[in-house]
N, C-alpha and C positions, 0 to 999 in steps of 0.2 A: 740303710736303717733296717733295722728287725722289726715284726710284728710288734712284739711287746713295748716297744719303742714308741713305736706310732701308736700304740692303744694308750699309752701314758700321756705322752703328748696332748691326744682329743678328752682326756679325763681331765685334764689338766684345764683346756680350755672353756671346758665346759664349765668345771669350778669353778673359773675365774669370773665366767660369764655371768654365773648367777651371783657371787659375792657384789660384783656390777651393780647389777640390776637393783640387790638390796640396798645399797648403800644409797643409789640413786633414791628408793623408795623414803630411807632416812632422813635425808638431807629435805625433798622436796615437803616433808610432813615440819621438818622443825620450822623451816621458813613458812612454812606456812601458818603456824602456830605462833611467831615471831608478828606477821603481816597481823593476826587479828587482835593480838594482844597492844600491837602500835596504835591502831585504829578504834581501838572498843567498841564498844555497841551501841549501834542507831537507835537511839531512843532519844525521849524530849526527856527534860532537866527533871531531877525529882522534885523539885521547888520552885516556887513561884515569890515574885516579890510585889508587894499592892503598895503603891503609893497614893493619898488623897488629895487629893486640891493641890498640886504641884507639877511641876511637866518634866517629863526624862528628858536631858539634852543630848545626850550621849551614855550608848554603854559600846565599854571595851572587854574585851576575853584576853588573856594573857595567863597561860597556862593553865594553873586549876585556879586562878581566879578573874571573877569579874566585878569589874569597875563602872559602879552606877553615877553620872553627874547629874546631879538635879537643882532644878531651879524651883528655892521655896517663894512663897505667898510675900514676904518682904522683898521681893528682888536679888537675895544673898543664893550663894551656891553651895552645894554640898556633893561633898562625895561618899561615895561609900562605898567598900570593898568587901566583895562576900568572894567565900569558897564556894563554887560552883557543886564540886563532889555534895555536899553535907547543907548547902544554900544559909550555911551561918553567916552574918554579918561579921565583918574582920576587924576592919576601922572604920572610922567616919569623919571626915575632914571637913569643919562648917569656915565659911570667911568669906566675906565681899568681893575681897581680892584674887580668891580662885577663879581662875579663866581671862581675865582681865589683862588688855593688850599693857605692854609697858611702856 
């Protein structure tokens, strides 16, 4: 091999090495940007829900919403579904017969 050969060669590998490196630096920035956009941000809920003279029997999460069971002052049950994002109520489900073995 000639000089100019071999000095081609190591230009060669040296470009490759850095295109490398960058690409490397690429990739680990998008996943990484992926990772916190999956995750969002630790904070407590922007909303609060106050119930009076009644007892939460359960709350469930189920994507962006959650699901409040309560038991009112007559014994009857009630549900209600808020969006968690915005804490608007959704629906609200009243009846004796919710929860109620069969």
């Amino acid at each position: 091999m000639t000089t100019k050969t071999i000095r081609a060669m190591q230009v060669l590998v040296i470009f490759l090495g850095v295109v490398i490196l960058i690409m490397m630096g690429v990739i680990i920035t998008v996943m990484a940007q992926r990772i916190r956009a999956a995750s969002g941000p630790a904070e407590d809920a922007p909303w609060q829900v106050q119930i009076s003279g009644e007892a939460v029997l359960d709350v469930a999460l189920d994507g962006n919403r959650a699901v409040v069971t309560v038991k009112q002052s007559d014994g009857s049950r009630r549900i209600e579904i808020y969006d968690v994002r915005t804490g608007e109520l959704i629906g609200t489900v009243i009846g004796p017969e919710i929860g109620a073995a069969p």
